[in-house]
NUDO-339312 format. One record per residue: x, y, z of N, C-alpha, C, O, CB in turn. Coordinates in steps of 0.001 Angstrom, whole numbers, padded with zeros to 6 digits, always signed. Glycine has a CB too. Layout:
N
XYZXYZXYZXYZXYZ...
# end
This chain:
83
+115921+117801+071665+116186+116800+072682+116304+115441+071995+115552+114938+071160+115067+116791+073772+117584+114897+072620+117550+112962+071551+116468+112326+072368+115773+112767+073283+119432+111517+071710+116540+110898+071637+115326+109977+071819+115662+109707+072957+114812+109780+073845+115038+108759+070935+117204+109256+073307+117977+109005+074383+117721+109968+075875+117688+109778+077091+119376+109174+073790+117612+110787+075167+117280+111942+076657+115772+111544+076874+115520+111330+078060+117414+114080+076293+114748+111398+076042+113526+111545+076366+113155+110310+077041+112280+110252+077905+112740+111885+075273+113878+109274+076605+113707+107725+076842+114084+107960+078022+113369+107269+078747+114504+106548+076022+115075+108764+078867+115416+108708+080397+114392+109425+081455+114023+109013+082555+116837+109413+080585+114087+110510+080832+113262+110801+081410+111722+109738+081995+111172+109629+083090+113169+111779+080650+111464+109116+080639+110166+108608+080405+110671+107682+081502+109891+107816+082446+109608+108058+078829+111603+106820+081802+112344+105882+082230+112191+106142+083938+112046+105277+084801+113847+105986+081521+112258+107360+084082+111787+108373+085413+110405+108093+086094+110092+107430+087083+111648+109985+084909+109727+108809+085238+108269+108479+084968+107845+107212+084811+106739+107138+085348+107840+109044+083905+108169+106141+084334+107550+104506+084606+107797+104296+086102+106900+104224+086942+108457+103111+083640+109303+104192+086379+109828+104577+087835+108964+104557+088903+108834+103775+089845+110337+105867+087898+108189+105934+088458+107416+106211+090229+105969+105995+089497+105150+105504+090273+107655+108308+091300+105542+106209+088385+104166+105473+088182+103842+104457+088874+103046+104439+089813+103975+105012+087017+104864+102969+088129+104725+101934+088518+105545+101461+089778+105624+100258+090023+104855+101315+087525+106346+102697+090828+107136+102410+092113+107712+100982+091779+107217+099919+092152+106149+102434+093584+108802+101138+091039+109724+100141+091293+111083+100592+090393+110920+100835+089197+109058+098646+090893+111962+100660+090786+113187+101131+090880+114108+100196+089758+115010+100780+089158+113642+101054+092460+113937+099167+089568+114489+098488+088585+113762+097833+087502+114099+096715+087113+115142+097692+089110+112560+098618+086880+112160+098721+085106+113106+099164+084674+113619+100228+085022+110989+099618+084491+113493+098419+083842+113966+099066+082714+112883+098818+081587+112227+097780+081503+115408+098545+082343+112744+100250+080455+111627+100100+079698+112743+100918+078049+113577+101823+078058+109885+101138+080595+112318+100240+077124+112946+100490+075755+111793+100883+075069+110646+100818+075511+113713+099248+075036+112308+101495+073436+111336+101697+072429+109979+100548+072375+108916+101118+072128+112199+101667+071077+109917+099690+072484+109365+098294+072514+108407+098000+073821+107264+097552+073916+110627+097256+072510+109077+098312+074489+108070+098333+075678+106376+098827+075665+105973+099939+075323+108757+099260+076628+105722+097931+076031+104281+098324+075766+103417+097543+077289+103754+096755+078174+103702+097556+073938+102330+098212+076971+101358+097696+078153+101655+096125+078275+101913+095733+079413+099599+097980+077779+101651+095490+077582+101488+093924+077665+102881+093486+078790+102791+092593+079632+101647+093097+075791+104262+094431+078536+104967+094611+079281+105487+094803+080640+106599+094427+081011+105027+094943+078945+104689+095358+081299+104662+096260+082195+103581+095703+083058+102402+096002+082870+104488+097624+081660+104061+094713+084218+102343+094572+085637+101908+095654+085728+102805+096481+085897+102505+094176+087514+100745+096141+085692+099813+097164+085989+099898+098084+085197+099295+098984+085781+099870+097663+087135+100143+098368+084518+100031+098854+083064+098386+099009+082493+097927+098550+081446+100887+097690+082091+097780+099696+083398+096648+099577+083134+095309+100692+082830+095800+101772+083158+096537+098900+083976+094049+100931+082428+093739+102072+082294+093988+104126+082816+094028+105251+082319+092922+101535+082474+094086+103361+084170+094207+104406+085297+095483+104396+084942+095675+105447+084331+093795+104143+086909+096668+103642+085006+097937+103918+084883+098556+104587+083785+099583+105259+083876+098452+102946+085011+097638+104300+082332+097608+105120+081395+097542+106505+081364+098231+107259+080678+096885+104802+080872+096542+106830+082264+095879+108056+082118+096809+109009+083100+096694+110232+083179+094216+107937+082536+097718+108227+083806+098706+109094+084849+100250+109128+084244+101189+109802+084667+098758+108284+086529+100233+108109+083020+101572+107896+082383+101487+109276+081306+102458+109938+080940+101733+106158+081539+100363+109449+081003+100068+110631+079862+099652+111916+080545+099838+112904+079833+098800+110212+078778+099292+112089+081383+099592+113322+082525+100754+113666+082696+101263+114740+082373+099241+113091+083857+101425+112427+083413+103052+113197+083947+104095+113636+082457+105014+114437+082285+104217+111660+085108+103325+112566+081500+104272+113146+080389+104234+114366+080268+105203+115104+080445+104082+112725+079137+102909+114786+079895+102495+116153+079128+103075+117338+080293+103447+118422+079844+100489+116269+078810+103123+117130+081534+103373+118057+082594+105032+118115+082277+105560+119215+082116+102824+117481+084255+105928+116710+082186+107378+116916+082052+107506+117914+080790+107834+119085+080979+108206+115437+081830+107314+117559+079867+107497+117945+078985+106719+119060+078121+106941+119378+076952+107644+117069+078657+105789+119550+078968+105031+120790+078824+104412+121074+077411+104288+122103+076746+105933+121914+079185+104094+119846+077223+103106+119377+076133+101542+118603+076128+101281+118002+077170+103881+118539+075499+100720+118581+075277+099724+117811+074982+099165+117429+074245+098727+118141+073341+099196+117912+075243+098927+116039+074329+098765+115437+073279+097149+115676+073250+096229+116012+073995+099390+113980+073289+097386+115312+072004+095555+115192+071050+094865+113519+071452+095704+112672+071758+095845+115216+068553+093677+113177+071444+093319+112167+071594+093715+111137+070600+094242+110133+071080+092226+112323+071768+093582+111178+069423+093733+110121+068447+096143+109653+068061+096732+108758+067455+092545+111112+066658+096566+110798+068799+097688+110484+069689+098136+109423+070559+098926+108482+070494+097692+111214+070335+096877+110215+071881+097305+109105+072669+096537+107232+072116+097080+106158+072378+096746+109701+074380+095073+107441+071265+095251+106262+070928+095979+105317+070655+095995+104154+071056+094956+106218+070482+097169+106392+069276+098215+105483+068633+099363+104707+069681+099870+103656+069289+099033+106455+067567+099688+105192+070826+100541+104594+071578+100344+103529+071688+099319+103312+072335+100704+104972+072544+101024+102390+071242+101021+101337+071386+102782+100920+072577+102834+100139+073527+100763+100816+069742+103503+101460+072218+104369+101097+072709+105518+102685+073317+105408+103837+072897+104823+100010+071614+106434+102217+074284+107370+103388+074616+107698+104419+073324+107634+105648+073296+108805+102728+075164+108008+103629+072446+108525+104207+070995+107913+105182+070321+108471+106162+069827+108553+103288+070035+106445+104859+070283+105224+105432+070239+105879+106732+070834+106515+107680+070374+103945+104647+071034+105567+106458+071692+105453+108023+073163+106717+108872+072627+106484+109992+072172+105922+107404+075498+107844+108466+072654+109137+108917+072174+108728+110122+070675+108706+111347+070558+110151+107278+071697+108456+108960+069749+108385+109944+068628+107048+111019+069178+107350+112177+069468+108049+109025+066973+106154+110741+069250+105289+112105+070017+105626+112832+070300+105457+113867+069654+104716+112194+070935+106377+112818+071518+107703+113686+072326+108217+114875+071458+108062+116090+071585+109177+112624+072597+108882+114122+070530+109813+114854+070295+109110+115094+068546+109912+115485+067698+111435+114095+070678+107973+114899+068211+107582+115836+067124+106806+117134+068265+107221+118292+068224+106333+114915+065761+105872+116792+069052+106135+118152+069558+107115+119016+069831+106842+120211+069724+105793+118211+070343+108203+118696+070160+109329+119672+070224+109691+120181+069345+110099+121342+069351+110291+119360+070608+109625+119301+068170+110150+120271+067195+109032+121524+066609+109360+122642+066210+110672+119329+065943+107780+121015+066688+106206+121790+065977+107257+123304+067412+107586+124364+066880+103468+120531+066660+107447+123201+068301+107756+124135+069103+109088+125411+068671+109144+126626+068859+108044+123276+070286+109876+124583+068134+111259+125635+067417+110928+126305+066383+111752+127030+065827+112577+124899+066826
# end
């Protein structure tokens, strides 16, 4: 899957997390970014991921997320640990 596909999806998922229809969110995008971007919102941004994408992450994982980009490469090294 490209970064491009995963980035739309994720793009999905900010969407109805944060209910508003016109985020747009890039590699770069990070909490500081994002109103409400916040513990609880974390913890439902890394749920719906792992459910889309029928993966899960390890804790010291989700530490590293600092930003969308972050999440992206995650993404998609699990996919590949999967082929």
């Amino acid at each position: 899957m490209s970064q491009s596909t995963i980035l739309e999806y994720l793009q999905e998922i900010f969407s109805v997390i944060f209910d508003t229809g016109d985020m747009i969110i890039t590699r770069s995008t990070s909490a500081n970014d994002v109103d409400g971007w916040d513990s609880i919102a974390h913890v439902l941004l890394i749920t719906s991921i792992e459910e889309k994408f029928s993966i899960r992450f390890k804790g010291r994982e989700i530490a590293g997320f600092n930003s969308v980009g972050d999440m992206i490469d995650a993404i998609e090294k699990h996919g590949q640990a999967g082929k």
